[in-house]
C-alpha positions in Angstrom: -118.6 -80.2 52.2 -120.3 -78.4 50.0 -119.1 -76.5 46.6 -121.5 -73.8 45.5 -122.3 -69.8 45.2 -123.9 -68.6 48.7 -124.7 -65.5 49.9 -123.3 -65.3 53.6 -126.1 -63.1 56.0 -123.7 -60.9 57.8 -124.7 -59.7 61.7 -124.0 -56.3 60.7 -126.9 -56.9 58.1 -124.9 -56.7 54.7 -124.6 -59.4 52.1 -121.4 -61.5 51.2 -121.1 -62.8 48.1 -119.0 -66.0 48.0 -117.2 -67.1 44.4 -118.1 -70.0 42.7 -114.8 -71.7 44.0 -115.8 -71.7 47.7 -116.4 -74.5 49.7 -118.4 -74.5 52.7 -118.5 -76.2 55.8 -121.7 -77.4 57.6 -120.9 -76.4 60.9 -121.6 -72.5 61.1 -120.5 -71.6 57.3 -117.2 -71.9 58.3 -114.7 -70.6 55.3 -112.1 -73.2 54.6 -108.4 -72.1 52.3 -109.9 -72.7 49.1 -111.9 -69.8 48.9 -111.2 -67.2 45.7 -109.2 -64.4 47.0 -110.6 -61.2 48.6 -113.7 -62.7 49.6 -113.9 -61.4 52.8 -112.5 -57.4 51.8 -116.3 -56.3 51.1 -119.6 -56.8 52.8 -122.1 -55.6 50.2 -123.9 -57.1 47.7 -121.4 -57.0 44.5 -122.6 -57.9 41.3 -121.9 -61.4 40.0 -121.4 -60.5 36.4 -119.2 -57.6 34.2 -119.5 -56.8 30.9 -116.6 -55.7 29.0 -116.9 -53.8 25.7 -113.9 -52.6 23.6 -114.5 -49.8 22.2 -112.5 -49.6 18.6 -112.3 -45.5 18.4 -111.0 -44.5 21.7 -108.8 -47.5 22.2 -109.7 -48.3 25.5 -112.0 -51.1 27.2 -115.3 -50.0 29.6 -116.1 -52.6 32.4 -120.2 -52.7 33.4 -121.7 -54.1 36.4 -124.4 -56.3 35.4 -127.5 -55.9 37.8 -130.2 -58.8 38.7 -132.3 -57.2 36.0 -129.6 -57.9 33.8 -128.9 -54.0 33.1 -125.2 -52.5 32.9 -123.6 -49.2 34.9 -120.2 -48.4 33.7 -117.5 -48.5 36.2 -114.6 -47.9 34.8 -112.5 -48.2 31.5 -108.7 -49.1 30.4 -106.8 -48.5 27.8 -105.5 -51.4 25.1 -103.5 -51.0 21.9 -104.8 -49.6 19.1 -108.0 -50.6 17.2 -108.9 -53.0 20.1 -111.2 -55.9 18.5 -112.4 -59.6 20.2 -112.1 -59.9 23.8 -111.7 -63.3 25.6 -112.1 -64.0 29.5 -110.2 -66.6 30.9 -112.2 -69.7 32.2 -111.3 -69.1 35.9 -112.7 -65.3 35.2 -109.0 -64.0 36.4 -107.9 -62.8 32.9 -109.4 -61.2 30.4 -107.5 -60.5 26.9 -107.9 -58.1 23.9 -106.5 -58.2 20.0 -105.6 -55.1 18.4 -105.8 -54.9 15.1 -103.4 -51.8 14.2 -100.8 -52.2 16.7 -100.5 -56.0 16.1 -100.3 -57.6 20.2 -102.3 -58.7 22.4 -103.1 -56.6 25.4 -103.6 -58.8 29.0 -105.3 -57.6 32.1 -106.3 -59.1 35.1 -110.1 -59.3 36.9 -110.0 -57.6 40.1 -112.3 -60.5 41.5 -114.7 -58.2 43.8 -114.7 -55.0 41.9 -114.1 -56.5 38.5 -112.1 -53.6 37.1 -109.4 -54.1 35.1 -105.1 -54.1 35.7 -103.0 -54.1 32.9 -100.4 -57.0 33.0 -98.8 -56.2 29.8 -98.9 -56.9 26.0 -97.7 -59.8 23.8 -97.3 -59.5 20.2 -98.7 -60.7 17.2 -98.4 -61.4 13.7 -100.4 -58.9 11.6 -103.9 -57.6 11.9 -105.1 -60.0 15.5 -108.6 -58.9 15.1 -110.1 -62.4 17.0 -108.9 -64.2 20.3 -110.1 -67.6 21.8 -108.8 -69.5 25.0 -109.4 -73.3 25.0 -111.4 -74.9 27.9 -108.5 -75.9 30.3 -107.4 -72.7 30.3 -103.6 -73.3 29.7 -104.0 -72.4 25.5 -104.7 -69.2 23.7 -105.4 -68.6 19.8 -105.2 -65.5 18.1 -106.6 -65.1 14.3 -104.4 -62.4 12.6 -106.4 -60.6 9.5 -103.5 -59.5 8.0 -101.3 -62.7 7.7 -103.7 -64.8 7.9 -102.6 -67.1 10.7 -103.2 -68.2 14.0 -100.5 -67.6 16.9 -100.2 -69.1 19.8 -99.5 -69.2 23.9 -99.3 -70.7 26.7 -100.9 -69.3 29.5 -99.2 -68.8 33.1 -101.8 -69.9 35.5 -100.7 -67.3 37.9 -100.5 -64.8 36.2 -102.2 -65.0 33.4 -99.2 -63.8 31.0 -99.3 -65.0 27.5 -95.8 -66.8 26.3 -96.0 -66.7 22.1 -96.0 -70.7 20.8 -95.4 -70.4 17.2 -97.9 -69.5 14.1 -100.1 -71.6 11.8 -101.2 -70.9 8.6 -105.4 -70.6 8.1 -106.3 -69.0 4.5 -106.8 -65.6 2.9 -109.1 -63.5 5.2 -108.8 -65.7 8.4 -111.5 -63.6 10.5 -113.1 -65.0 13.5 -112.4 -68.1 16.1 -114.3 -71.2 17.5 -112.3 -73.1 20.2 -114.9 -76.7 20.7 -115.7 -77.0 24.3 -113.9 -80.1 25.1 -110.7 -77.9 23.5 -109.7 -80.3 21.5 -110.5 -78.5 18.3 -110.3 -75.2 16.3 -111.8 -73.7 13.6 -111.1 -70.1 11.7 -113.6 -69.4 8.7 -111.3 -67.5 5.9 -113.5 -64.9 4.0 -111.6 -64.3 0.8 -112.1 -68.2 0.5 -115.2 -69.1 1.8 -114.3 -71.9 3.7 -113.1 -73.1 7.2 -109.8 -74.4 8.2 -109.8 -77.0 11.1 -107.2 -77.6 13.4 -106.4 -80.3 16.2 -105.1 -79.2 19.9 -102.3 -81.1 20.9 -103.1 -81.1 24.8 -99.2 -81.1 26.1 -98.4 -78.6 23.9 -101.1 -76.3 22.7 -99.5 -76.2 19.3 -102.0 -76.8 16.3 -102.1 -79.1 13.8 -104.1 -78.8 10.5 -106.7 -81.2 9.6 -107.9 -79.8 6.5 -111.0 -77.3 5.1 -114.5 -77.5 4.5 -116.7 -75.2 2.6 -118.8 -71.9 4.0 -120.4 -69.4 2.2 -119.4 -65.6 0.7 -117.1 -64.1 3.2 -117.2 -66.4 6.0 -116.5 -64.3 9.0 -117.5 -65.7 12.5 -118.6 -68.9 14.1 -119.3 -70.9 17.5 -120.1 -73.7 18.7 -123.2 -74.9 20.7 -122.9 -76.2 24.2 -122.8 -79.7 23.6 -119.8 -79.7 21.2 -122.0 -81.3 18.2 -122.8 -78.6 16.1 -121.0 -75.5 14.5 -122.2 -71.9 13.1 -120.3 -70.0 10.6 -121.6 -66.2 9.5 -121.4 -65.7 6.0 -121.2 -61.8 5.6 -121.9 -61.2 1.7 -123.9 -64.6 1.2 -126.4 -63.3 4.3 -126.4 -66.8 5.7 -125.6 -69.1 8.7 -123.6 -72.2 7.6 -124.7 -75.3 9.6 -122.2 -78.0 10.6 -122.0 -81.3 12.4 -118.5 -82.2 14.7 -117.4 -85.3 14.6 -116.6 -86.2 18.6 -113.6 -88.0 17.5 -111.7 -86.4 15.1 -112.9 -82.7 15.1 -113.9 -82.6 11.3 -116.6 -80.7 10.2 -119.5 -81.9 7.9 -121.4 -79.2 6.4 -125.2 -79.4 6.8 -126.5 -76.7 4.6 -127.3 -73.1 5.3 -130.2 -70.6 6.8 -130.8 -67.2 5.5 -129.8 -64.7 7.5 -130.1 -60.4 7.3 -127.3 -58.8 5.2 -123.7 -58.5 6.7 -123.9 -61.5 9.6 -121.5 -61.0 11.7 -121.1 -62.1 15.2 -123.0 -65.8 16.0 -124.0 -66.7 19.5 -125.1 -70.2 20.6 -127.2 -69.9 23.9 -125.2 -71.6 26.6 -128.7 -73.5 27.8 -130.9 -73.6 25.3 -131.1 -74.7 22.3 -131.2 -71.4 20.1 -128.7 -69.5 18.0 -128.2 -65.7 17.2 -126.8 -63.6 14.4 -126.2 -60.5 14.2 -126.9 -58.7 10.6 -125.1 -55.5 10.5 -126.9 -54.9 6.8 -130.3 -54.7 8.7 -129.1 -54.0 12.2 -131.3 -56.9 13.6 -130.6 -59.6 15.7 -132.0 -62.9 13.8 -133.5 -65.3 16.2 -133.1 -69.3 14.9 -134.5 -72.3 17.3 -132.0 -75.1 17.0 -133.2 -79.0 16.2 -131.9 -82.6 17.6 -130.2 -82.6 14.0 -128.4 -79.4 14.8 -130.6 -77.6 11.8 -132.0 -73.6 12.4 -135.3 -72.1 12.2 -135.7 -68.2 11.7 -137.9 -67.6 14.7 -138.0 -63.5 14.5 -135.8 -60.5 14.5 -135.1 -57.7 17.1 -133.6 -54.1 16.4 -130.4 -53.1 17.2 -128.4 -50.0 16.5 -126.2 -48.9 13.9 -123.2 -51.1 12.9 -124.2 -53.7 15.5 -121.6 -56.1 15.4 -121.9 -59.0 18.7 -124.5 -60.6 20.6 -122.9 -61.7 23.9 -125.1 -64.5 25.8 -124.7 -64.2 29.7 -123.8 -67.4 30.9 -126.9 -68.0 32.7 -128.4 -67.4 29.1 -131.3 -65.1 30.9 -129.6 -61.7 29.0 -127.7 -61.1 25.9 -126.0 -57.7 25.0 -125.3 -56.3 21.5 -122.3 -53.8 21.1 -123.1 -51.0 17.8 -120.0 -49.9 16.3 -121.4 -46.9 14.4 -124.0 -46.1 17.2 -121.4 -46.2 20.1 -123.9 -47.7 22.0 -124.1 -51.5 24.1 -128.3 -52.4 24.0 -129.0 -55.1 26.5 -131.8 -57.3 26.5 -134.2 -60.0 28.2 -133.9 -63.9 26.5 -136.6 -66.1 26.7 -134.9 -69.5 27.7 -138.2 -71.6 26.5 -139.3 -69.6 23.3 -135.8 -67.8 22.6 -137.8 -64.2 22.0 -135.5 -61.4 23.2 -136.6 -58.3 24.4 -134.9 -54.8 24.6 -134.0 -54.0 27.9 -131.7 -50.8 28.4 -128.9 -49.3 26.8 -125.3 -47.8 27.4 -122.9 -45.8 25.7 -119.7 -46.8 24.9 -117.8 -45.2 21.8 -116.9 -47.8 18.6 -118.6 -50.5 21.3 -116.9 -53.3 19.0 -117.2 -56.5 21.0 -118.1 -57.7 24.3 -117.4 -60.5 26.5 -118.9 -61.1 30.2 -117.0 -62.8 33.7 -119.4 -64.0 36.0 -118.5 -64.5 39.6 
Protein backbone atom coordinates (compact mmCIF):
# COMPACT_ATOMS: atom_id res chain seq x y z
CA UNK A 1 0.00 0.00 0.00
CA UNK A 2 0.85 3.09 -0.94
CA UNK A 3 0.10 6.79 0.82
CA UNK A 4 0.40 9.61 -1.68
CA UNK A 5 -1.48 12.47 -3.89
CA UNK A 6 -2.55 10.71 -7.36
CA UNK A 7 -4.44 11.83 -9.97
CA UNK A 8 -6.93 8.91 -10.96
CA UNK A 9 -7.44 8.77 -15.24
CA UNK A 10 -11.12 8.40 -15.33
CA UNK A 11 -12.78 6.27 -18.60
CA UNK A 12 -14.94 9.06 -19.17
CA UNK A 13 -11.66 11.11 -19.69
CA UNK A 14 -11.85 13.61 -16.60
CA UNK A 15 -9.26 13.88 -13.81
CA UNK A 16 -9.71 12.82 -10.10
CA UNK A 17 -7.92 14.37 -7.68
CA UNK A 18 -7.22 12.13 -4.67
CA UNK A 19 -6.32 13.99 -0.96
CA UNK A 20 -3.23 13.66 0.56
CA UNK A 21 -4.85 11.10 2.99
CA UNK A 22 -5.56 8.41 0.48
CA UNK A 23 -4.14 5.17 0.30
CA UNK A 24 -4.01 3.17 -2.69
CA UNK A 25 -4.00 -0.26 -3.55
CA UNK A 26 -1.87 -1.91 -6.29
CA UNK A 27 -4.30 -3.94 -7.80
CA UNK A 28 -6.37 -1.60 -10.16
CA UNK A 29 -6.21 1.69 -7.87
CA UNK A 30 -8.63 0.31 -5.77
CA UNK A 31 -9.89 3.06 -3.06
CA UNK A 32 -9.74 1.61 0.36
CA UNK A 33 -12.04 3.48 3.75
CA UNK A 34 -9.41 5.80 4.56
CA UNK A 35 -9.85 8.06 1.86
CA UNK A 36 -10.77 12.09 2.80
CA UNK A 37 -14.40 12.50 2.29
CA UNK A 38 -16.08 13.50 -1.01
CA UNK A 39 -13.44 12.25 -3.11
CA UNK A 40 -15.46 10.55 -5.44
CA UNK A 41 -18.45 13.63 -5.76
CA UNK A 42 -16.43 15.33 -8.67
CA UNK A 43 -14.54 14.20 -11.72
CA UNK A 44 -12.67 17.31 -12.78
CA UNK A 45 -9.50 18.60 -12.10
CA UNK A 46 -10.04 20.82 -8.72
CA UNK A 47 -7.35 22.83 -7.61
CA UNK A 48 -5.12 21.54 -4.81
CA UNK A 49 -4.62 24.90 -3.05
CA UNK A 50 -7.11 28.08 -1.69
CA UNK A 51 -6.17 31.15 -0.55
CA UNK A 52 -8.04 32.87 1.95
CA UNK A 53 -7.80 36.67 2.58
CA UNK A 54 -9.75 38.58 5.27
CA UNK A 55 -10.62 41.44 4.27
CA UNK A 56 -10.65 44.04 7.47
CA UNK A 57 -13.28 46.70 5.78
CA UNK A 58 -16.11 44.54 4.65
CA UNK A 59 -15.85 42.04 7.41
CA UNK A 60 -16.03 39.11 5.39
CA UNK A 61 -13.35 36.39 4.14
CA UNK A 62 -12.75 35.65 0.03
CA UNK A 63 -11.70 32.06 -0.78
CA UNK A 64 -9.26 31.84 -4.17
CA UNK A 65 -8.53 28.89 -6.19
CA UNK A 66 -4.96 28.69 -6.66
CA UNK A 67 -4.03 27.51 -10.35
CA UNK A 68 -0.76 25.38 -11.44
CA UNK A 69 0.63 28.81 -12.35
CA UNK A 70 0.18 29.67 -8.90
CA UNK A 71 -2.49 32.53 -9.89
CA UNK A 72 -5.89 33.05 -7.78
CA UNK A 73 -9.80 33.35 -9.06
CA UNK A 74 -12.12 34.29 -6.38
CA UNK A 75 -14.85 31.85 -5.58
CA UNK A 76 -16.62 32.90 -3.02
CA UNK A 77 -16.52 34.97 0.30
CA UNK A 78 -18.06 34.68 4.05
CA UNK A 79 -18.67 36.76 6.49
CA UNK A 80 -16.65 36.94 10.10
CA UNK A 81 -17.03 39.31 13.04
CA UNK A 82 -15.94 42.56 12.89
CA UNK A 83 -12.48 43.88 11.92
CA UNK A 84 -11.41 40.32 10.86
CA UNK A 85 -7.41 40.03 11.37
CA UNK A 86 -5.00 36.62 11.29
CA UNK A 87 -6.28 33.64 9.83
CA UNK A 88 -5.14 30.07 10.82
CA UNK A 89 -5.91 26.67 8.83
CA UNK A 90 -6.08 23.70 10.68
CA UNK A 91 -3.30 21.12 10.04
CA UNK A 92 -5.68 18.46 8.47
CA UNK A 93 -6.89 21.56 6.05
CA UNK A 94 -10.59 20.88 7.62
CA UNK A 95 -10.86 24.17 9.61
CA UNK A 96 -9.89 27.35 9.09
CA UNK A 97 -10.23 30.18 11.88
CA UNK A 98 -10.32 33.98 12.05
CA UNK A 99 -9.70 36.75 15.03
CA UNK A 100 -11.63 39.80 15.13
CA UNK A 101 -10.41 42.50 16.49
CA UNK A 102 -13.52 44.77 17.35
CA UNK A 103 -16.01 42.18 18.13
CA UNK A 104 -13.54 40.30 20.39
CA UNK A 105 -14.28 36.16 19.24
CA UNK A 106 -13.11 34.02 17.11
CA UNK A 107 -15.03 33.15 14.08
CA UNK A 108 -14.70 29.05 12.88
CA UNK A 109 -15.48 27.62 9.56
CA UNK A 110 -15.10 24.50 8.02
CA UNK A 111 -13.14 23.56 4.45
CA UNK A 112 -15.50 22.13 2.12
CA UNK A 113 -12.65 19.55 0.99
CA UNK A 114 -13.39 19.59 -2.90
CA UNK A 115 -14.77 23.10 -3.42
CA UNK A 116 -12.83 24.64 -0.56
CA UNK A 117 -15.52 27.19 0.24
CA UNK A 118 -16.22 28.06 3.45
CA UNK A 119 -19.29 26.99 6.26
CA UNK A 120 -19.63 28.84 9.27
CA UNK A 121 -19.59 26.59 12.41
CA UNK A 122 -19.90 29.32 14.85
CA UNK A 123 -17.85 31.85 17.04
CA UNK A 124 -15.97 31.61 20.30
CA UNK A 125 -15.08 34.49 22.26
CA UNK A 126 -12.17 36.26 23.30
CA UNK A 127 -10.63 38.47 25.64
CA UNK A 128 -10.09 41.95 24.05
CA UNK A 129 -8.68 43.03 20.80
CA UNK A 130 -7.70 38.98 19.19
CA UNK A 131 -5.98 40.41 16.31
CA UNK A 132 -3.42 37.01 15.86
CA UNK A 133 -4.37 33.17 15.94
CA UNK A 134 -1.98 30.11 15.84
CA UNK A 135 -2.87 26.26 16.04
CA UNK A 136 0.01 23.98 17.35
CA UNK A 137 1.22 21.05 15.15
CA UNK A 138 -1.02 18.17 16.57
CA UNK A 139 -3.78 20.00 15.84
CA UNK A 140 -5.71 19.57 19.18
CA UNK A 141 -4.38 23.36 20.66
CA UNK A 142 -5.29 26.82 19.58
CA UNK A 143 -3.73 30.30 20.75
CA UNK A 144 -5.13 33.51 20.27
CA UNK A 145 -2.99 36.90 21.06
CA UNK A 146 -5.53 39.61 22.30
CA UNK A 147 -4.15 43.39 21.52
CA UNK A 148 -6.21 44.80 23.97
CA UNK A 149 -5.49 42.75 27.13
CA UNK A 150 -2.68 41.60 26.20
CA UNK A 151 -2.99 37.90 26.71
CA UNK A 152 -3.15 34.74 25.15
CA UNK A 153 -6.49 32.53 25.34
CA UNK A 154 -6.79 29.27 24.76
CA UNK A 155 -8.88 25.93 23.27
CA UNK A 156 -9.02 22.83 22.67
CA UNK A 157 -9.99 21.77 19.50
CA UNK A 158 -12.77 19.05 18.67
CA UNK A 159 -11.33 16.87 16.07
CA UNK A 160 -14.68 16.46 14.41
CA UNK A 161 -15.75 19.33 14.32
CA UNK A 162 -13.40 21.64 14.62
CA UNK A 163 -15.20 23.73 17.45
CA UNK A 164 -13.07 25.72 19.66
CA UNK A 165 -13.77 25.04 23.68
CA UNK A 166 -12.05 28.39 25.65
CA UNK A 167 -8.98 26.84 28.05
CA UNK A 168 -8.19 29.77 30.24
CA UNK A 169 -5.88 33.04 29.49
CA UNK A 170 -2.23 33.92 30.07
CA UNK A 171 -0.67 36.92 30.48
CA UNK A 172 2.08 38.13 27.54
CA UNK A 173 3.07 42.07 27.93
CA UNK A 174 1.90 45.45 26.87
CA UNK A 175 1.11 45.34 23.08
CA UNK A 176 1.16 41.45 22.65
CA UNK A 177 0.75 41.51 18.69
CA UNK A 178 1.57 38.53 16.69
CA UNK A 179 2.04 34.55 17.29
CA UNK A 180 4.80 31.76 16.58
CA UNK A 181 3.68 28.27 17.55
CA UNK A 182 7.47 26.03 17.08
CA UNK A 183 6.81 23.14 14.80
CA UNK A 184 7.25 20.40 17.10
CA UNK A 185 4.30 22.44 19.26
CA UNK A 186 6.02 22.42 22.08
CA UNK A 187 6.55 26.14 22.31
CA UNK A 188 5.14 29.67 21.91
CA UNK A 189 6.20 32.95 21.51
CA UNK A 190 4.21 36.48 21.34
CA UNK A 191 6.56 39.60 20.69
CA UNK A 192 4.92 42.61 22.99
CA UNK A 193 5.46 45.97 21.07
CA UNK A 194 5.07 48.54 23.82
CA UNK A 195 7.93 46.44 25.35
CA UNK A 196 10.10 45.34 22.92
CA UNK A 197 10.49 42.01 23.83
CA UNK A 198 9.19 38.44 23.51
CA UNK A 199 7.37 36.31 26.03
CA UNK A 200 7.94 32.49 25.73
CA UNK A 201 5.73 30.02 26.77
CA UNK A 202 5.86 26.00 27.21
CA UNK A 203 2.81 23.71 25.76
CA UNK A 204 1.76 21.27 28.18
CA UNK A 205 0.76 18.41 25.62
CA UNK A 206 -2.27 16.84 27.90
CA UNK A 207 -3.60 19.96 28.34
CA UNK A 208 -2.76 22.66 25.95
CA UNK A 209 -2.58 25.18 28.79
CA UNK A 210 0.60 27.46 28.70
CA UNK A 211 3.08 27.98 30.98
CA UNK A 212 5.50 31.00 31.01
CA UNK A 213 9.16 30.58 30.69
CA UNK A 214 10.28 33.98 30.75
CA UNK A 215 11.25 37.07 28.00
CA UNK A 216 13.98 37.95 25.88
CA UNK A 217 14.64 41.16 24.12
CA UNK A 218 13.47 42.47 20.41
CA UNK A 219 13.59 45.61 19.01
CA UNK A 220 11.07 48.95 18.74
CA UNK A 221 7.62 47.59 18.48
CA UNK A 222 8.06 44.09 18.09
CA UNK A 223 5.19 42.96 16.09
CA UNK A 224 5.32 39.53 14.19
CA UNK A 225 7.48 36.44 14.04
CA UNK A 226 7.88 32.70 12.75
CA UNK A 227 9.76 30.21 12.83
CA UNK A 228 11.88 28.34 10.15
CA UNK A 229 11.07 24.80 9.21
CA UNK A 230 13.52 23.05 11.14
CA UNK A 231 12.44 24.51 14.52
CA UNK A 232 16.05 26.08 15.21
CA UNK A 233 15.66 29.52 14.44
CA UNK A 234 13.13 32.45 15.19
CA UNK A 235 12.19 35.90 13.29
CA UNK A 236 10.71 38.69 15.07
CA UNK A 237 9.48 42.14 12.98
CA UNK A 238 10.40 45.09 14.62
CA UNK A 239 7.94 47.76 13.20
CA UNK A 240 9.59 51.28 14.42
CA UNK A 241 13.22 49.84 14.69
CA UNK A 242 12.88 48.61 10.76
CA UNK A 243 14.60 45.36 11.71
CA UNK A 244 14.36 41.59 11.77
CA UNK A 245 15.43 40.17 15.24
CA UNK A 246 17.37 36.89 14.82
CA UNK A 247 17.05 34.03 17.33
CA UNK A 248 18.33 30.64 18.15
CA UNK A 249 15.69 27.81 19.91
CA UNK A 250 16.97 25.72 22.16
CA UNK A 251 15.46 21.99 21.14
CA UNK A 252 15.01 21.24 24.80
CA UNK A 253 13.69 23.92 26.62
CA UNK A 254 12.10 26.33 24.02
CA UNK A 255 14.20 29.48 25.24
CA UNK A 256 15.20 31.87 22.90
CA UNK A 257 18.73 33.33 22.48
CA UNK A 258 18.96 36.45 20.65
CA UNK A 259 21.39 36.60 17.78
CA UNK A 260 21.42 40.10 16.63
CA UNK A 261 19.37 41.90 14.10
CA UNK A 262 19.13 42.70 10.07
CA UNK A 263 17.86 45.89 8.70
CA UNK A 264 14.82 45.73 7.29
CA UNK A 265 12.34 48.66 5.25
CA UNK A 266 10.28 50.90 7.55
CA UNK A 267 7.10 49.35 9.37
CA UNK A 268 7.99 45.32 9.12
CA UNK A 269 5.31 43.65 9.53
CA UNK A 270 4.44 40.19 8.62
CA UNK A 271 7.68 37.61 8.50
CA UNK A 272 7.57 34.47 6.45
CA UNK A 273 10.11 31.61 6.69
CA UNK A 274 10.06 29.55 3.35
CA UNK A 275 8.80 26.06 4.19
CA UNK A 276 11.87 24.53 1.92
CA UNK A 277 14.31 26.70 1.59
CA UNK A 278 16.37 28.36 3.43
CA UNK A 279 15.14 32.14 2.94
CA UNK A 280 13.08 34.54 5.01
CA UNK A 281 10.65 37.44 4.00
CA UNK A 282 9.42 40.69 5.50
CA UNK A 283 7.21 42.71 4.63
CA UNK A 284 7.86 46.64 5.11
CA UNK A 285 4.68 48.46 5.04
CA UNK A 286 6.92 51.92 5.23
CA UNK A 287 8.28 51.08 1.74
CA UNK A 288 5.69 48.67 0.58
CA UNK A 289 8.50 46.13 -0.48
CA UNK A 290 8.89 42.74 0.22
CA UNK A 291 12.68 42.38 1.64
CA UNK A 292 14.28 39.26 0.52
CA UNK A 293 17.11 37.68 3.25
CA UNK A 294 18.99 34.25 2.37
CA UNK A 295 19.30 32.34 5.64
CA UNK A 296 22.82 30.66 6.98
CA UNK A 297 23.80 27.22 8.85
CA UNK A 298 24.00 29.71 11.94
CA UNK A 299 20.44 30.79 11.40
CA UNK A 300 21.88 34.61 10.47
CA UNK A 301 20.07 36.81 7.27
CA UNK A 302 21.40 38.38 4.33
CA UNK A 303 19.36 41.19 2.42
CA UNK A 304 19.24 39.59 -0.99
CA UNK A 305 16.81 42.32 -2.84
CA UNK A 306 13.43 43.80 -2.56
CA UNK A 307 10.13 43.50 -4.59
CA UNK A 308 7.17 46.04 -4.79
CA UNK A 309 4.03 45.57 -3.31
CA UNK A 310 1.06 47.75 -2.94
CA UNK A 311 -0.17 50.11 -0.52
CA UNK A 312 -0.31 49.02 3.14
CA UNK A 313 0.94 45.61 2.29
CA UNK A 314 0.81 43.82 5.41
CA UNK A 315 1.63 39.50 4.82
CA UNK A 316 3.57 37.45 2.73
CA UNK A 317 1.99 33.95 2.66
CA UNK A 318 4.46 31.06 1.43
CA UNK A 319 2.50 28.15 -0.39
CA UNK A 320 3.48 25.19 1.16
CA UNK A 321 5.23 23.90 -1.83
CA UNK A 322 7.22 27.19 -1.32
CA UNK A 323 7.00 27.75 -5.42
CA UNK A 324 4.46 31.04 -4.76
CA UNK A 325 4.02 33.50 -2.08
CA UNK A 326 1.04 36.09 -1.97
CA UNK A 327 1.02 39.54 -0.38
CA UNK A 328 -2.41 40.95 0.95
CA UNK A 329 -2.36 45.32 0.71
CA UNK A 330 -4.58 46.71 3.22
CA UNK A 331 -4.84 50.26 1.81
CA UNK A 332 -4.62 48.95 -1.86
CA UNK A 333 -7.45 46.25 -1.36
CA UNK A 334 -5.63 44.25 -3.51
CA UNK A 335 -3.79 40.28 -2.97
CA UNK A 336 -0.44 40.49 -5.55
CA UNK A 337 0.80 36.95 -6.11
CA UNK A 338 4.09 35.99 -7.18
CA UNK A 339 6.72 33.41 -8.53
CA UNK A 340 9.70 32.22 -5.60
CA UNK A 341 12.78 31.08 -6.78
CA UNK A 342 13.43 27.97 -4.43
CA UNK A 343 17.49 28.01 -5.30
CA UNK A 344 18.21 31.92 -5.39
CA UNK A 345 14.92 33.05 -3.28
CA UNK A 346 14.24 36.07 -6.12
CA UNK A 347 10.40 36.51 -6.32
CA UNK A 348 8.71 37.65 -9.12
CA UNK A 349 5.30 39.49 -9.58
CA UNK A 350 2.87 37.20 -10.94
CA UNK A 351 -0.85 38.50 -11.03
CA UNK A 352 -3.04 40.27 -8.85
CA UNK A 353 -6.65 40.22 -7.18
CA UNK A 354 -8.88 42.48 -5.52
CA UNK A 355 -10.05 42.02 -2.30
CA UNK A 356 -11.15 45.13 -0.09
CA UNK A 357 -8.89 45.86 3.44
CA UNK A 358 -7.04 42.29 2.09
CA UNK A 359 -5.49 42.07 5.77
CA UNK A 360 -3.99 38.59 5.96
CA UNK A 361 -3.92 35.44 4.22
CA UNK A 362 -3.50 31.88 4.90
CA UNK A 363 -3.46 28.89 2.17
CA UNK A 364 -5.04 24.85 2.53
CA UNK A 365 -3.57 22.69 0.25
CA UNK A 366 -5.30 19.48 -0.71
Amino acid sequence: MVRRKIRLLLLAGSLLTLGTNCRVSSDCLALDSFCSTALLAVAYNRPSAFAYVSNSTVNTVSTYAINDSGQLSAIGTISTGSSPRQIAIHPTNRFAYVANLNSNNVSAYAIDQVSGLLTATGTVAAATGPRSIGIESTGRFAYVVNSGSNDVSMYTIDKSTGALSPNGTMPAASGAWGIAIDPSGRFVYVPNGNVANVTMFSIDQNTGVLTSIGTVAAGTQAGYADIDASGRFAFVGNSTAATVSQYSINNSTGLLTANGSVVSGASVQGISAAPKSNFVYAVSQGTNTIWAFSMDQSGLLSPIGTTPAEAGAVRFAIHPLGNFAYVSNQTAGSVISYRLNPSSGAITTNDSVTSPGAFWVAIAYF
